[in-house]
N, CA, C and O atoms as a GROMACS GRO file, in nm:
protein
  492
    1UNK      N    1  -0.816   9.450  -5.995
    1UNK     CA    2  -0.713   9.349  -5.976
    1UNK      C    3  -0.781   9.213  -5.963
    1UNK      O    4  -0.894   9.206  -5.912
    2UNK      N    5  -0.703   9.081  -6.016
    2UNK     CA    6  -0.789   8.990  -6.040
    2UNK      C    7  -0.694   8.894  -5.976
    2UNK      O    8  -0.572   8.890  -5.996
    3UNK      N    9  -0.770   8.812  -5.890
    3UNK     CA   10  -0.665   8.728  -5.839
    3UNK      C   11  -0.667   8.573  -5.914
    3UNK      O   12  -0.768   8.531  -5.970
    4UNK      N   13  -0.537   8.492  -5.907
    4UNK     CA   14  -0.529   8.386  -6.036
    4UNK      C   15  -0.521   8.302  -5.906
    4UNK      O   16  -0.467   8.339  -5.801
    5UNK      N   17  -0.597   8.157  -5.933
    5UNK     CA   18  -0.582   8.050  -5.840
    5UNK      C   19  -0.472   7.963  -5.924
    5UNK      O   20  -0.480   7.921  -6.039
    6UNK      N   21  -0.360   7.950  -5.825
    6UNK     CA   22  -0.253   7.868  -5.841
    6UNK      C   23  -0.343   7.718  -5.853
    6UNK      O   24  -0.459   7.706  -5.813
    7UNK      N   25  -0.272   7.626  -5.909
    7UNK     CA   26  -0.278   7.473  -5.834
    7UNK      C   27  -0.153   7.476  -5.770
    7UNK      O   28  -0.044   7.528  -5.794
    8UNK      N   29  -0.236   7.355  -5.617
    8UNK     CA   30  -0.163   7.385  -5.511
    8UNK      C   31  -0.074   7.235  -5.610
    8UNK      O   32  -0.126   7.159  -5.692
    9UNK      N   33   0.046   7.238  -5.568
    9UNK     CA   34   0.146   7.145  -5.606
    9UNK      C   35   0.234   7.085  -5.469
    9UNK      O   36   0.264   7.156  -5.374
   10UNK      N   37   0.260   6.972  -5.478
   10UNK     CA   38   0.338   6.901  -5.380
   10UNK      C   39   0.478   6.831  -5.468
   10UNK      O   40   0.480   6.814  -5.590
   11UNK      N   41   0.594   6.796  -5.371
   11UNK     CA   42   0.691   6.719  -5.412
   11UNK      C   43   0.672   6.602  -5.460
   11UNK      O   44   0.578   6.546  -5.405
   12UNK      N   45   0.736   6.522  -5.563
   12UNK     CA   46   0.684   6.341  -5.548
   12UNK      C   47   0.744   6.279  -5.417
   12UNK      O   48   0.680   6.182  -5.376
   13UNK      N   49   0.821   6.304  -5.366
   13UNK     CA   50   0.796   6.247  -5.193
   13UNK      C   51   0.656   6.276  -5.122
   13UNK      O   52   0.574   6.191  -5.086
   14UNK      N   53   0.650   6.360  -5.115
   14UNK     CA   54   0.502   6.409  -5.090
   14UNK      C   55   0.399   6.334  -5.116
   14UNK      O   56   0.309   6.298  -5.040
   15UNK      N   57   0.418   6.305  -5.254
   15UNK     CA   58   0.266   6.278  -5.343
   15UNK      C   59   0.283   6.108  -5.338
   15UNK      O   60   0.174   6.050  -5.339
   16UNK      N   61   0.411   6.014  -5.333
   16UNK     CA   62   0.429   5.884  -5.291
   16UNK      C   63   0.418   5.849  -5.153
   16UNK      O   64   0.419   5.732  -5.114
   17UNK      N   65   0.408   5.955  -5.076
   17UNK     CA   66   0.403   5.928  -4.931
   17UNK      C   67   0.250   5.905  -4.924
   17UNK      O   68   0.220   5.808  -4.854
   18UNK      N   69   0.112   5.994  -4.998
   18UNK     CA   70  -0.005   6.018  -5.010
   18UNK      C   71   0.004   5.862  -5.093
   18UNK      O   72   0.010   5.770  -5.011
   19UNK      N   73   0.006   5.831  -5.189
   19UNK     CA   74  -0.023   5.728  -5.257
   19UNK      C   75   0.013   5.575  -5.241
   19UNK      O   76  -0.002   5.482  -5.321
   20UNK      N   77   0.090   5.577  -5.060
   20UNK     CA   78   0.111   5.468  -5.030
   20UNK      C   79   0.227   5.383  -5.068
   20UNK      O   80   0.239   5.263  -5.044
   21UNK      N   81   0.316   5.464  -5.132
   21UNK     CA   82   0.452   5.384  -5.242
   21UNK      C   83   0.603   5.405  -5.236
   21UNK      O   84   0.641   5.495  -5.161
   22UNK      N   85   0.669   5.356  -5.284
   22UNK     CA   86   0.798   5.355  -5.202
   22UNK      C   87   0.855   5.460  -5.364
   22UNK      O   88   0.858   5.416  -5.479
   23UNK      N   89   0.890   5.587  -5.322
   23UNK     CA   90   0.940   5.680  -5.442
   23UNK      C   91   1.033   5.613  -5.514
   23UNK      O   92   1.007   5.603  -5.634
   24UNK      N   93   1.141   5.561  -5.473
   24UNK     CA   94   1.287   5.493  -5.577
   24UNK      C   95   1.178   5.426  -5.628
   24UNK      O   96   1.178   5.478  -5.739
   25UNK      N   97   1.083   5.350  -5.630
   25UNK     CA   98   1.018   5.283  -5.754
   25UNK      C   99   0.928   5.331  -5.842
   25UNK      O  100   0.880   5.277  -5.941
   26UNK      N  101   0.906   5.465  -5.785
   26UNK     CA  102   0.822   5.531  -5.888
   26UNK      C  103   0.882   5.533  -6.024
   26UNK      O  104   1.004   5.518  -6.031
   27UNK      N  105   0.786   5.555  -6.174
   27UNK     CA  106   0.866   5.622  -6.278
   27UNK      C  107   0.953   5.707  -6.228
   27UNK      O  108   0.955   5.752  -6.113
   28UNK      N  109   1.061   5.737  -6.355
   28UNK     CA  110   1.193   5.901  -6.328
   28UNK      C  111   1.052   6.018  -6.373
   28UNK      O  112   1.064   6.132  -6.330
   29UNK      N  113   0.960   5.994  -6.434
   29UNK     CA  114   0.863   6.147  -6.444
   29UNK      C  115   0.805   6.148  -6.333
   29UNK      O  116   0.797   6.264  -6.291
   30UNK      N  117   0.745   6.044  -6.238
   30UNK     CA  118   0.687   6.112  -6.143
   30UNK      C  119   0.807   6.135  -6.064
   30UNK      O  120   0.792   6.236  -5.995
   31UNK      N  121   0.942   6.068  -6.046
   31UNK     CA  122   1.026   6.127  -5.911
   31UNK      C  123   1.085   6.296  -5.968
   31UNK      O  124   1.122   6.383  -5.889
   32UNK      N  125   1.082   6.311  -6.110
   32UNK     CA  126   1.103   6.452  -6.127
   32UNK      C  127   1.072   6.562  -6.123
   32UNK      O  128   1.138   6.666  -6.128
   33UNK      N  129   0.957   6.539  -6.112
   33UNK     CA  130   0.840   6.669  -6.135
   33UNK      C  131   0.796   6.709  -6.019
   33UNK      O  132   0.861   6.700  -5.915
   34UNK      N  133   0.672   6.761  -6.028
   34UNK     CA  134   0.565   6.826  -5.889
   34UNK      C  135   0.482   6.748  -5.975
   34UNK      O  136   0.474   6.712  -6.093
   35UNK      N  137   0.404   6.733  -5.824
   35UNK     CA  138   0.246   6.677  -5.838
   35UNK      C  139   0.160   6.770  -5.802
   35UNK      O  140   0.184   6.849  -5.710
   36UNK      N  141  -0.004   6.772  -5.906
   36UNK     CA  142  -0.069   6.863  -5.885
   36UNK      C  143  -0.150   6.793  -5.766
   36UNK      O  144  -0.102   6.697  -5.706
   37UNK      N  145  -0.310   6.864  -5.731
   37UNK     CA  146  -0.353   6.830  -5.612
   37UNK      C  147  -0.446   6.739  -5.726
   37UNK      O  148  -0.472   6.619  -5.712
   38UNK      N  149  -0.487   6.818  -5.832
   38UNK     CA  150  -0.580   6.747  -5.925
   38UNK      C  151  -0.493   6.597  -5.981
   38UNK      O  152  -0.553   6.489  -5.974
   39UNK      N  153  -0.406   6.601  -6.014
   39UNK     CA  154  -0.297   6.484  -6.062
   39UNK      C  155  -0.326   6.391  -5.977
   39UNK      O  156  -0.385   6.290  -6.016
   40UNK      N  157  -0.278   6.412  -5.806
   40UNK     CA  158  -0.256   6.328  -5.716
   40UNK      C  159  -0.446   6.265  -5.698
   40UNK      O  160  -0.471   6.149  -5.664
   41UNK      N  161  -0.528   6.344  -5.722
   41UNK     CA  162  -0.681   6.256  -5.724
   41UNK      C  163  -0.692   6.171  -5.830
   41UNK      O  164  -0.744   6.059  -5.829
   42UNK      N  165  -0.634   6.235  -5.934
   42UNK     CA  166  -0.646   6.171  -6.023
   42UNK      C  167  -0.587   6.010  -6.026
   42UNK      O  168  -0.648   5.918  -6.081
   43UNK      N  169  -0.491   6.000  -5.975
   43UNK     CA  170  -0.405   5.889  -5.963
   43UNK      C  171  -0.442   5.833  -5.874
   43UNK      O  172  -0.430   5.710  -5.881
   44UNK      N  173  -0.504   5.892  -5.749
   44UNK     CA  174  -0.595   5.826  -5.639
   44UNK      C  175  -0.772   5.714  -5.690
   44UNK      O  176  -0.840   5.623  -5.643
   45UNK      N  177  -0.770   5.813  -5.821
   45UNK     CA  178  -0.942   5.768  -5.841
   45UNK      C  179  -0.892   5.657  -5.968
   45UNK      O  180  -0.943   5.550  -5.933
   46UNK      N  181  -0.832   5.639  -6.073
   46UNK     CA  182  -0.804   5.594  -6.172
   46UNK      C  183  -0.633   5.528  -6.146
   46UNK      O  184  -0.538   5.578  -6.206
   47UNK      N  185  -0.624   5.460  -6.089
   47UNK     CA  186  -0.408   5.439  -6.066
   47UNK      C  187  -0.372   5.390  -6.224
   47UNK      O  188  -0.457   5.322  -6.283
   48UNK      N  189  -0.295   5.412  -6.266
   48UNK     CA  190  -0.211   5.390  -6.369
   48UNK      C  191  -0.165   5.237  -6.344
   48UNK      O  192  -0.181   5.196  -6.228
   49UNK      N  193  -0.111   5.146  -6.440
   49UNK     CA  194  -0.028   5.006  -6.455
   49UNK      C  195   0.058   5.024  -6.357
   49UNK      O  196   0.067   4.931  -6.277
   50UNK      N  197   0.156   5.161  -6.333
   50UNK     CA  198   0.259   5.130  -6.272
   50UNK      C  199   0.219   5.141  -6.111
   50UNK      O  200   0.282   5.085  -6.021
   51UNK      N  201   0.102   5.224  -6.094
   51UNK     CA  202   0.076   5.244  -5.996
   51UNK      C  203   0.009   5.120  -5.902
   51UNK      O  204   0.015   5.115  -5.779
   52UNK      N  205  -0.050   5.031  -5.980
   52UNK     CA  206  -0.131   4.907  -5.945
   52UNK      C  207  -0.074   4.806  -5.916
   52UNK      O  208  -0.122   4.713  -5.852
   53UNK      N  209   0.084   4.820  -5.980
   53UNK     CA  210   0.175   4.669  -6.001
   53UNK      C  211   0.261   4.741  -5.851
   53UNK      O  212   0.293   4.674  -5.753
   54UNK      N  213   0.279   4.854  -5.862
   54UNK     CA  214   0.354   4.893  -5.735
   54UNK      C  215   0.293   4.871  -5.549
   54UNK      O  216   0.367   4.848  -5.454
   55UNK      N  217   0.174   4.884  -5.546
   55UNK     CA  218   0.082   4.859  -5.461
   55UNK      C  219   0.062   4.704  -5.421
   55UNK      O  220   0.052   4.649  -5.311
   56UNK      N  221   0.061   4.645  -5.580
   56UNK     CA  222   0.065   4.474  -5.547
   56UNK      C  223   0.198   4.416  -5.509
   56UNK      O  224   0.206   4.340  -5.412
   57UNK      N  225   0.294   4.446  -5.576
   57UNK     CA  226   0.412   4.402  -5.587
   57UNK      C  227   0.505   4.443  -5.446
   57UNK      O  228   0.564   4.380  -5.358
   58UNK      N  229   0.483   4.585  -5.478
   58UNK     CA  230   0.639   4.664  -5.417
   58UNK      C  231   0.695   4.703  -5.460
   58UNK      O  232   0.665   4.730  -5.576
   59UNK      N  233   0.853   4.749  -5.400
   59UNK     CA  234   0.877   4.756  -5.264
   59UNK      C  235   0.754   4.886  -5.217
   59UNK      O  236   0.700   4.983  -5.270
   60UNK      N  237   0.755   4.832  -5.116
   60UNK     CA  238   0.654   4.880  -5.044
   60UNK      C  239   0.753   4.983  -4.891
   60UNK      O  240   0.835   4.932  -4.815
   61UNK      N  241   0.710   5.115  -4.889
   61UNK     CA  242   0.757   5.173  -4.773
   61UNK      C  243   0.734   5.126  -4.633
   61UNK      O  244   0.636   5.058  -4.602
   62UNK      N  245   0.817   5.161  -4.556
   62UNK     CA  246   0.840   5.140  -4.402
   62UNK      C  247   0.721   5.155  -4.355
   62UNK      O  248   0.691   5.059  -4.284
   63UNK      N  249   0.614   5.259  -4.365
   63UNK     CA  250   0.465   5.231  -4.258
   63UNK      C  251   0.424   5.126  -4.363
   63UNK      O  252   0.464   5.027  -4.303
   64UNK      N  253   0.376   5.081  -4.469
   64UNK     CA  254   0.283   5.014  -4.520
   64UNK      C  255   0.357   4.869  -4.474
   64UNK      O  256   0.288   4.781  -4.423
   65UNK      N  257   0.490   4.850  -4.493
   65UNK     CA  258   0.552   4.725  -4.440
   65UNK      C  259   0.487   4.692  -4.268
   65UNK      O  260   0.408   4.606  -4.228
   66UNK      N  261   0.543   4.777  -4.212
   66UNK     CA  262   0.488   4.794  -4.114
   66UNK      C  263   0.305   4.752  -4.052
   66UNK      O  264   0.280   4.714  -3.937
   67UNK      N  265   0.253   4.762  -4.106
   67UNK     CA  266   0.113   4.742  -4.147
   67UNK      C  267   0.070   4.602  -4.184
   67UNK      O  268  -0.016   4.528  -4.137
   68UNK      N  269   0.185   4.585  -4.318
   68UNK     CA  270   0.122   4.466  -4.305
   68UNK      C  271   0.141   4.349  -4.262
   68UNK      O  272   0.082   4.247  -4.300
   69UNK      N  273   0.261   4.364  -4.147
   69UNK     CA  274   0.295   4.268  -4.040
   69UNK      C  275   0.233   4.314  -3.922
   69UNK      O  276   0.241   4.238  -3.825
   70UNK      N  277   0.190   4.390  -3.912
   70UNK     CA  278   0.091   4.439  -3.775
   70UNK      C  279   0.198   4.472  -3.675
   70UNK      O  280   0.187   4.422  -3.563
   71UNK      N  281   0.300   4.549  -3.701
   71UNK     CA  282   0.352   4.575  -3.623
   71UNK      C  283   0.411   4.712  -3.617
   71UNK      O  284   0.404   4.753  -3.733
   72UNK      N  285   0.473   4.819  -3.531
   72UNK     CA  286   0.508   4.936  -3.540
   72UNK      C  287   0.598   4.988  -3.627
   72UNK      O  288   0.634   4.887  -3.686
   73UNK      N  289   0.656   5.074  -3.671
   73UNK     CA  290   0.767   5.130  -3.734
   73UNK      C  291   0.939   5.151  -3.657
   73UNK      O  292   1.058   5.156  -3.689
   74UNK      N  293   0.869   5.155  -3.564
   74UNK     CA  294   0.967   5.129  -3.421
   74UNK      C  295   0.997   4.964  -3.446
   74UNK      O  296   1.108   4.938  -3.400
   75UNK      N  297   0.946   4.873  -3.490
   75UNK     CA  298   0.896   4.780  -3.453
   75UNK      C  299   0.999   4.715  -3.550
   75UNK      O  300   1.049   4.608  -3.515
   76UNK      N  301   1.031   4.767  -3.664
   76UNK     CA  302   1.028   4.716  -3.820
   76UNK      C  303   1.207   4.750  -3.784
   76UNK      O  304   1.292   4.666  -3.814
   77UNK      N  305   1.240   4.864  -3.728
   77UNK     CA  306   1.375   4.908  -3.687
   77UNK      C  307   1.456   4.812  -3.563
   77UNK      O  308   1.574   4.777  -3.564
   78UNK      N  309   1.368   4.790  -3.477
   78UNK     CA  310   1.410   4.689  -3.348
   78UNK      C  311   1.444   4.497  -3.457
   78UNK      O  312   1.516   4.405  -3.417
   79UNK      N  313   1.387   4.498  -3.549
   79UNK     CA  314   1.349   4.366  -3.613
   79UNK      C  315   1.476   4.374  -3.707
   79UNK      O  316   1.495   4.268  -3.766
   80UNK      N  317   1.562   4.471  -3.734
   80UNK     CA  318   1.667   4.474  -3.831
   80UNK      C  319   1.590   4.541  -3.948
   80UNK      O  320   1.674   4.615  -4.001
   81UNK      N  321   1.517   4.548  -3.990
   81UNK     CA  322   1.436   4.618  -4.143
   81UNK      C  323   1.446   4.783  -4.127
   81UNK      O  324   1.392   4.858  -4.045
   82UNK      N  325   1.522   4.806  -4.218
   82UNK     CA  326   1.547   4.946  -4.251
   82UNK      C  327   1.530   4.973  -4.420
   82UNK      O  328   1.568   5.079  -4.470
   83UNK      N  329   1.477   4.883  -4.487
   83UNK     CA  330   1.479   4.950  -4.649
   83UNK      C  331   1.320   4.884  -4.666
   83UNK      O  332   1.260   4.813  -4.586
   84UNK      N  333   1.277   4.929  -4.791
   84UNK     CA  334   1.133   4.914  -4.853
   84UNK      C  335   1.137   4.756  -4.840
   84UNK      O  336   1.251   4.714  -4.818
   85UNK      N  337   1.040   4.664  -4.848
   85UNK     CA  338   1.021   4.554  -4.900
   85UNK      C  339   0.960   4.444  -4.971
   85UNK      O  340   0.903   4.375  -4.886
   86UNK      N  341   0.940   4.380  -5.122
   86UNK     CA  342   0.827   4.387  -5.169
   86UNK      C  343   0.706   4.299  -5.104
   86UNK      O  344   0.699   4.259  -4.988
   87UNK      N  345   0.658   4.289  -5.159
   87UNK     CA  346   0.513   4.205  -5.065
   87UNK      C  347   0.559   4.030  -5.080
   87UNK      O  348   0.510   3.958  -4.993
   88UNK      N  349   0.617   3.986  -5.146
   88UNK     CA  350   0.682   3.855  -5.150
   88UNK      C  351   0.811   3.845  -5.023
   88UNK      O  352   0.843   3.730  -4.995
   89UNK      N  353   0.881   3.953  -4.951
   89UNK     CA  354   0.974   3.946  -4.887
   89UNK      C  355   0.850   3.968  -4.747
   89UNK      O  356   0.846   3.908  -4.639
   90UNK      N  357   0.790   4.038  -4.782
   90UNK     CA  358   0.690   4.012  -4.579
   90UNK      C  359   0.605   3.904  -4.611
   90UNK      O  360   0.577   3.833  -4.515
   91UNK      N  361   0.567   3.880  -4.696
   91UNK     CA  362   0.479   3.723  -4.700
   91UNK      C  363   0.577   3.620  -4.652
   91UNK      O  364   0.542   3.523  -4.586
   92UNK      N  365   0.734   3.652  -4.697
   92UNK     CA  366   0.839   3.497  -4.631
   92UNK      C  367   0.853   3.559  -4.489
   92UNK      O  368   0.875   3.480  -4.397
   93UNK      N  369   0.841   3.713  -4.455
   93UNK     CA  370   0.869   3.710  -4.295
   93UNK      C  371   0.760   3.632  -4.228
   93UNK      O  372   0.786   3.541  -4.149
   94UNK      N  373   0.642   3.668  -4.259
   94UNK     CA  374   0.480   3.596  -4.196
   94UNK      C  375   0.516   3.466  -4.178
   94UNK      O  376   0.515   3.419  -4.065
   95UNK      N  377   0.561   3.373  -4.313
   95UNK     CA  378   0.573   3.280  -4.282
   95UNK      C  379   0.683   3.220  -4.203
   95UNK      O  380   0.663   3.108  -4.156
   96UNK      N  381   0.812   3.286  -4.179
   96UNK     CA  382   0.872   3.250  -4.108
   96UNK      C  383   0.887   3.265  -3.946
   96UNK      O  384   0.938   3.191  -3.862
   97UNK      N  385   0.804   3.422  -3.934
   97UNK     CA  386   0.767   3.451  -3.803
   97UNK      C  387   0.886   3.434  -3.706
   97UNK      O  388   0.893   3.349  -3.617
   98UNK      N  389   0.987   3.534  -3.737
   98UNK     CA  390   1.086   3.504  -3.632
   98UNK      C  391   1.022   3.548  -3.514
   98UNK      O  392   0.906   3.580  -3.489
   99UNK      N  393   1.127   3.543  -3.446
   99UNK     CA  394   1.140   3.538  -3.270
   99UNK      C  395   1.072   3.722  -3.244
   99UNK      O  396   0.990   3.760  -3.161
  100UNK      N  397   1.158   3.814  -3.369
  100UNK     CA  398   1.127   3.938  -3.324
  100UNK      C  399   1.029   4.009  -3.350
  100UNK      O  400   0.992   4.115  -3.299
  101UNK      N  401   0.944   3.888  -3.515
  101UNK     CA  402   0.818   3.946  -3.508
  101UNK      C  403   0.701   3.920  -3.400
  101UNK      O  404   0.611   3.998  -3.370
  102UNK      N  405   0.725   3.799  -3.354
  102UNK     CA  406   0.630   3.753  -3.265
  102UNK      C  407   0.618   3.840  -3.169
  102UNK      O  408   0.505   3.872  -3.130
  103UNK      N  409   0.734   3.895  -3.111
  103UNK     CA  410   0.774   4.015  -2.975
  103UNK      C  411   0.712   4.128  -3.041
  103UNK      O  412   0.632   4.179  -2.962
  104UNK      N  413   0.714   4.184  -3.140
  104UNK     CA  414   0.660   4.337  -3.205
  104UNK      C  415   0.459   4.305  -3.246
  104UNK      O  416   0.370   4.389  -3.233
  105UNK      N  417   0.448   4.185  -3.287
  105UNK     CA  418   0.314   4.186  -3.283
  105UNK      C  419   0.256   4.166  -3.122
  105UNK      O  420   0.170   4.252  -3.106
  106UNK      N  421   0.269   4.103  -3.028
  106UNK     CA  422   0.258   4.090  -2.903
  106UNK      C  423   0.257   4.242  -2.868
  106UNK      O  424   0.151   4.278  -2.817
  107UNK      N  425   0.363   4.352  -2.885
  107UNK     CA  426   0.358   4.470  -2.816
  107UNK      C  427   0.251   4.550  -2.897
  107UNK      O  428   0.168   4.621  -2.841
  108UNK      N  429   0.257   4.538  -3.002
  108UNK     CA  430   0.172   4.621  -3.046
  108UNK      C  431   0.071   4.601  -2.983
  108UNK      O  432   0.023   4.683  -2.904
  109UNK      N  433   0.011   4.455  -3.015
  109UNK     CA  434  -0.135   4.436  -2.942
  109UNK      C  435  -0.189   4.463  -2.788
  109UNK      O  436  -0.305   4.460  -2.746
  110UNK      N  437  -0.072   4.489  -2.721
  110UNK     CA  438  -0.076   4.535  -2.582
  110UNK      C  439  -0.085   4.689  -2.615
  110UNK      O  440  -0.182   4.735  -2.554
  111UNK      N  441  -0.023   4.781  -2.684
  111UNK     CA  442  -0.048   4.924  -2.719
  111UNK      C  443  -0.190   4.972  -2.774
  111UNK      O  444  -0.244   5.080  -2.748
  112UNK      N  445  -0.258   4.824  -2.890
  112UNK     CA  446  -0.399   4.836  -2.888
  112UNK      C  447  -0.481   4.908  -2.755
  112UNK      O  448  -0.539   5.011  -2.721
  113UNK      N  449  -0.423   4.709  -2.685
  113UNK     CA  450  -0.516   4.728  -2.592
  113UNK      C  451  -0.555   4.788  -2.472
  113UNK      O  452  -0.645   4.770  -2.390
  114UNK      N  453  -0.422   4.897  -2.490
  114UNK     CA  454  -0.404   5.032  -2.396
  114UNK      C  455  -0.482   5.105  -2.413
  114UNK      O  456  -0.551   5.154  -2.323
  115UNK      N  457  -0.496   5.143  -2.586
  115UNK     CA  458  -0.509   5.282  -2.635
  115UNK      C  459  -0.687   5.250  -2.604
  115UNK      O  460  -0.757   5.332  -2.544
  116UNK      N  461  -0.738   5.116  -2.657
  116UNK     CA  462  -0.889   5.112  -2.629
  116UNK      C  463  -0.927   5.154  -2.495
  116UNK      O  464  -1.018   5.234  -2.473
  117UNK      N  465  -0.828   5.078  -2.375
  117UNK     CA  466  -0.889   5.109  -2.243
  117UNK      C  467  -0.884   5.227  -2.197
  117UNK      O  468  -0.972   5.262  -2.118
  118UNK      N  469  -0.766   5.327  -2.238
  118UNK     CA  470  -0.792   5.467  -2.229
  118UNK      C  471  -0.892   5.501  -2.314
  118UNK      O  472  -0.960   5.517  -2.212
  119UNK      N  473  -0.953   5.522  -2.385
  119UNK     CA  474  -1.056   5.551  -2.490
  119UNK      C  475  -1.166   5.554  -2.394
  119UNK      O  476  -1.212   5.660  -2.354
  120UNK      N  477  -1.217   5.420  -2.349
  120UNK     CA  478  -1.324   5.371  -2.314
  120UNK      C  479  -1.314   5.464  -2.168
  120UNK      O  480  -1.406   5.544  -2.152
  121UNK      N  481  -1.224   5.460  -2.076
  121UNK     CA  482  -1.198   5.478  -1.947
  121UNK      C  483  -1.233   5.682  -2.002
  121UNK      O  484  -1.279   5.758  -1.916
  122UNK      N  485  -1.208   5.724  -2.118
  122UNK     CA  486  -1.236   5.857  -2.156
  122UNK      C  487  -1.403   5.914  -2.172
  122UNK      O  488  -1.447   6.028  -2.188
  123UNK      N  489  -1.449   5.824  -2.163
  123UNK     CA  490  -1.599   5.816  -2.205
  123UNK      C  491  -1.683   5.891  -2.140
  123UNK      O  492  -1.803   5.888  -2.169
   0.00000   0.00000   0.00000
């Protein structure tokens, strides 16, 4: 008896969650299909046009938004933001810096500077 190695396969939620990207903007072939494990390196080591313009551009998902206002996901929900956003819509939040980002970057940086002093205080 001979045993056959599957490739392991994931959902494209799955495989856009791994690749940093907001799925409604993926192509309809990648939101239709499975992704292989080899596919998803592949697209990790070499990204495709769409994959490069999506990363630069957007919309960009809730943690990476999140991220790149330095602030929580909790954070992004307390602030009114509940959908993807492209990188031109958090570049006008940065620059406008409301009232609630200032409050969500402030907490975060106090959750930093928790998590270090437990760390250190772990030593």
């Amino acid at each position: 008896m001979t045993s056959h190695k599957t490739a392991q396969t994931m959902k494209p939620a799955t495989a856009a969650k791994k690749l940093g990207v907001y799925l409604e903007a993926t192509p309809p072939e990648f939101q239709e299909g499975v992704v292989s494990r080899d596919e998803l390196n592949a697209l990790q080591a070499e990204p495709p046009e769409w994959l490069r313009e999506l990363r630069r551009t957007g919309p960009h998902p809730r943690p990476v938004v999140a991220a790149k206002l330095g602030i929580s996901i909790g954070g992004l929900t307390r602030g009114g933001i509940t959908d993807a956003l492209t990188t031109e819509q958090i570049d006008a939040l940065k620059t406008e810096n409301p009232d609630w980002l200032v409050r969500e970057r402030a907490t975060q940086a106090e959750v930093r500077k928790e998590t270090e002093r437990v760390k250190e205080k772990n030593r």
